[in-house]
N, C-alpha and C positions, 0 to 999 in steps of 0.2 A: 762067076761073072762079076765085074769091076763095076761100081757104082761112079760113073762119069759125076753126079752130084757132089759127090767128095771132095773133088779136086779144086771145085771153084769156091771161092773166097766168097765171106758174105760181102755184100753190099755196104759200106758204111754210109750212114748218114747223118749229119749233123742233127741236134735236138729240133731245131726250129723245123729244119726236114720231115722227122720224124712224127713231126701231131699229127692226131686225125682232121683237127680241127681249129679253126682261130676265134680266139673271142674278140666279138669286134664292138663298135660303136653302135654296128646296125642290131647285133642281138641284146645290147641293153635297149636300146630303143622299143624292139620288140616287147622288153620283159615291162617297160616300164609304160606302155601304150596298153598292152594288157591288165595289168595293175590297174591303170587309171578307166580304165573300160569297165573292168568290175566294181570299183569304186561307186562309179556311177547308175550300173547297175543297181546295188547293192541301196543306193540312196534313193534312188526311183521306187523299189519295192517297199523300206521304209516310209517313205510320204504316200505310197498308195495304202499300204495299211494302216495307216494312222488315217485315212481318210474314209475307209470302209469298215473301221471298229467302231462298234455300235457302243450307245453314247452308255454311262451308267445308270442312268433312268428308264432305258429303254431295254436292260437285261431283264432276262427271265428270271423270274426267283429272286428279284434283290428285293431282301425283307423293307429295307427302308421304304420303297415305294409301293409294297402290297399294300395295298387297302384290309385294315382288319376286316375278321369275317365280323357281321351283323349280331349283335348276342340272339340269340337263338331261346325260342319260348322255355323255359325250365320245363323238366320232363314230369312226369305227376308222380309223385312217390309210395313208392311200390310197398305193401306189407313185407315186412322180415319172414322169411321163410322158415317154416318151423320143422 
């Protein structure tokens, strides 16, 4: 049995034919509206966390601002153990 498919000739089509797809004005605009979207994003989260980091005096454990401990009574001195 004869494969009719054979017999017909591809289709030619010129390159510009051929693309899936065109790159246009609109799809930089796209790229570059989201670029500048995250930009802003990204600048937003920065000023908010520079606004919610707690200051260096108000960190835990930062030896500069502990207050030493009190000297504490001398202990009574104990015999050497023999």
């Amino acid at each position: 049995m004869p494969d009719d498919n054979r017999r017909e000739k591809p289709e030619v089509l010129s390159p510009e034919e051929a693309r899936q797809g065109r790159w246009g004005w609109q799809v930089l605009m796209v790229l570059v509206v989201g670029l500048l979207l995250a930009m802003g994003v990204w600048w937003g989260v920065e000023i908010y966390g520079e606004n919610i980091a707690p200051t260096p005096e108000a960190e835990v454990g930062n030896p500069s601002t502990t207050p030493a401990p009190a000297p504490s009574q001398p202990a009574p001195a104990t015999p050497p153990a023999n």
